[in-house]
C-alpha positions as CSV (number, residue, x, y, z in Angstrom):
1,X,16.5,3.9,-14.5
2,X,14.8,7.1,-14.7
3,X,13.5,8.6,-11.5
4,X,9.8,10.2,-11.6
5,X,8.9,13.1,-9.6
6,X,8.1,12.6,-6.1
7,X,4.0,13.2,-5.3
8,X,3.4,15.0,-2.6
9,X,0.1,15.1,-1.0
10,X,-1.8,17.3,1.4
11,X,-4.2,15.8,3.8
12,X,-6.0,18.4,6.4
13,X,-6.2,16.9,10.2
14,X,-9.5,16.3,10.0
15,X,-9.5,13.9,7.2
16,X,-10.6,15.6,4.1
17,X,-8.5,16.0,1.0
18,X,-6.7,19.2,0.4
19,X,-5.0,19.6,-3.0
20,X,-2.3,22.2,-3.0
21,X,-3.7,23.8,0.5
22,X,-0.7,24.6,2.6
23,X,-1.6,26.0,5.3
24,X,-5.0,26.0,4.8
25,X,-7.4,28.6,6.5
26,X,-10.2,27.3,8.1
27,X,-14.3,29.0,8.1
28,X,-13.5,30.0,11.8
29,X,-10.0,31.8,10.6
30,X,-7.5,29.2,12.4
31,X,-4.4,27.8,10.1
32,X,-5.2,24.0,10.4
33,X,-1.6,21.7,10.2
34,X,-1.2,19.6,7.1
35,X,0.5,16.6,6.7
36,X,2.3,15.5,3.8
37,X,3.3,12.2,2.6
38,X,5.4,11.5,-0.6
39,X,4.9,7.9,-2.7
40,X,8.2,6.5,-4.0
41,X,9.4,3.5,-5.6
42,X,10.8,1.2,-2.8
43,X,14.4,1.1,-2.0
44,X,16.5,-1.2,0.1
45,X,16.8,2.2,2.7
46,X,12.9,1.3,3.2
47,X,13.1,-2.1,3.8
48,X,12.9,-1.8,8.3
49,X,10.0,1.0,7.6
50,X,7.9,-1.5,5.2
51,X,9.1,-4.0,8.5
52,X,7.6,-1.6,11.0
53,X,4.4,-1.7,9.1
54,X,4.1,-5.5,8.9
55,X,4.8,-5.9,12.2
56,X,2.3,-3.7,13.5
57,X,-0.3,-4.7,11.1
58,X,0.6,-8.5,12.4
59,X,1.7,-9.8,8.9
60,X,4.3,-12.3,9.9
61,X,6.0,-12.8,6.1
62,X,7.4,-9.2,5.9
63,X,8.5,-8.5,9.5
64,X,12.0,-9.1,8.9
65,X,13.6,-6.7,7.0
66,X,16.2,-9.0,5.2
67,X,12.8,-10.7,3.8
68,X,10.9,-7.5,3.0
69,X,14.1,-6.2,1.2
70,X,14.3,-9.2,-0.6
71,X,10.1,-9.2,-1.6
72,X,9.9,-5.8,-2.3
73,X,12.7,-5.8,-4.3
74,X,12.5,-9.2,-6.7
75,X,11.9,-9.1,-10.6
76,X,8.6,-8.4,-11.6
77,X,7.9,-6.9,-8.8
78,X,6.5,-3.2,-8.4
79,X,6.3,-1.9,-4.4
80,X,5.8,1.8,-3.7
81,X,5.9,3.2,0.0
82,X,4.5,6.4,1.5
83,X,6.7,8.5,3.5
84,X,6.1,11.0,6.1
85,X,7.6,14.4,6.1
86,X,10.8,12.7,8.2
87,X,10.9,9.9,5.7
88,X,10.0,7.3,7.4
89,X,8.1,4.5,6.0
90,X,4.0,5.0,6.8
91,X,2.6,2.6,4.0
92,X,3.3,0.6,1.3
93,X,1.7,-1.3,-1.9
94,X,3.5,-4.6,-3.0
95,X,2.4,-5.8,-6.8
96,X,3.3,-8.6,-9.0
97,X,2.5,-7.7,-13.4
98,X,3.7,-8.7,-16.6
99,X,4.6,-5.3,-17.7
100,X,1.6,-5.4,-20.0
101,X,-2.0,-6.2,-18.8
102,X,-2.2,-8.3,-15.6
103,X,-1.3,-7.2,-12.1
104,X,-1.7,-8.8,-8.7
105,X,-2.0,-6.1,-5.1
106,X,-0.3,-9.1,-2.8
107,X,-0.1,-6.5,-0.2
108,X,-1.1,-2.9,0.5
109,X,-0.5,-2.1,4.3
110,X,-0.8,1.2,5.8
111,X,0.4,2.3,9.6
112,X,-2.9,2.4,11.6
113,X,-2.0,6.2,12.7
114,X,-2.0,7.1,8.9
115,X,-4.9,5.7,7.9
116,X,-8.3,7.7,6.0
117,X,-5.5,10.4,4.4
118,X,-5.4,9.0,1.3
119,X,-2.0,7.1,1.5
120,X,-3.7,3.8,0.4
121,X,-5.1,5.2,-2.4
122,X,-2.0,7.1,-3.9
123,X,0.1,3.7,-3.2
124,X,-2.2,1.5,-5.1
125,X,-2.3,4.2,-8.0
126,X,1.8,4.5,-8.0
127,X,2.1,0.5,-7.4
128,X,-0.3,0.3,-10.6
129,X,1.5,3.1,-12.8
130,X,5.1,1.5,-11.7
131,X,4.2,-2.0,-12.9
132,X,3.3,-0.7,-16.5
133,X,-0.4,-2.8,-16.1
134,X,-3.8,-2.1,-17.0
135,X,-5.7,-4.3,-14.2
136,X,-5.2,-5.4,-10.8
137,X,-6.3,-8.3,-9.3
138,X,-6.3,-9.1,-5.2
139,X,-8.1,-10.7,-2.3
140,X,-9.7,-8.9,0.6
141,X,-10.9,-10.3,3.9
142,X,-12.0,-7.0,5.6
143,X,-11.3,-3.9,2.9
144,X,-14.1,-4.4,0.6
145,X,-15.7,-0.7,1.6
146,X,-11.8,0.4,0.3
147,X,-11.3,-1.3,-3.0
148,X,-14.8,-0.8,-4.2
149,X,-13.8,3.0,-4.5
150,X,-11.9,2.1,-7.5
151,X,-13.2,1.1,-11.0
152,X,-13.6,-2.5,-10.3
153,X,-15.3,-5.3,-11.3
154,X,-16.2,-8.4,-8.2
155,X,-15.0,-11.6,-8.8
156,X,-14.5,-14.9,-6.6
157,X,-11.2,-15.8,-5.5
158,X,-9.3,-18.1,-3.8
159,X,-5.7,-18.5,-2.1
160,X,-4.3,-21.8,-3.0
161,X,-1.6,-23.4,-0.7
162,X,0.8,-25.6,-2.5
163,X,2.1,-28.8,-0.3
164,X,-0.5,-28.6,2.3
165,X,-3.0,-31.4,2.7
166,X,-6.3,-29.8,2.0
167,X,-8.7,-31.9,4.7
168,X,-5.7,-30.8,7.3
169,X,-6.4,-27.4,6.0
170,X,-10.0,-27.3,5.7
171,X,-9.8,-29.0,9.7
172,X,-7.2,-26.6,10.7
173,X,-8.9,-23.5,9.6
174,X,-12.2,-24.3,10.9
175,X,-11.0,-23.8,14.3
């Protein structure tokens, strides 16, 4: 499998997008820090960081590593992960596609101390590029704001749970 190069990108402290700024000078004269972060494809090495995320986010399915190794890394399957300057894991985009057209964002999670730098952004861009598609699909409870940054086009959803009784469901989730 070829290997692509590694993006690297700056973000200044305060939030705003530098480019190829390292260090950059601010009005006042001061050297601000910059942080870097690189996307990659995922590896099994990344499967306790994407773990770590899930865990703090509160997303039971991928808090176990064997299981996040095992998601991240099925067929058909394209998951990227952000790393910090150490390498450890700070985000992560997890997409299903044929290869062709269609692509599904199942999850895109991001450590909370990371967050408003980018990192979401360059992982749903590498997630979409690795999968070969030309669309994404996904459903959003509380990102809206986010995903309406992209070229996009609303449409209704649902998430359909095979098995479960739908009246027990529809009871159960009122609560």
């Amino acid at each position: 499998m070829p290997t692509r190069p590694i993006r690297r990108v700056g973000i200044v402290l305060s939030g705003a997008c530098g480019r190829s700024l390292w260090p950059a000078r601010m009005p006042w004269g001061t050297i601000a820090v910059m942080e870097t972060f690189a996307v990659v494809p995922f590896t099994d090495a990344h499967a306790d960081g994407v773990a770590a995320v899930c865990a703090e986010l509160g997303w039971p399915t991928y808090s176990d590593p064997d299981v996040a190794r095992l998601g991240c890394g099925a067929p058909g399957v394209s998951t990227s992960v952000a790393l910090d300057s150490d390498g450890a894991v700070v985000g992560f985009a997890h997409l299903f596609g044929d290869g062709i057209v269609q692509g599904f964002l199942a999850q895109l999670g991001v450590r909370s101390d990371w967050r408003y730098r980018g990192v979401a952004t360059a992982l749903v861009e590498a997630a979409s590029r690795d999968a070969g598609v030309q669309r994404v699909d996904l459903l959003t409870d509380d990102a809206q704001g986010f995903y309406s940054s992209f070229a996009h086009r609303a449409k209704a959803g649902y998430r359909i749970y095979p098995g479960l009784d739908p009246e027990l469901y529809r009871r159960l989730s009122d609560r």
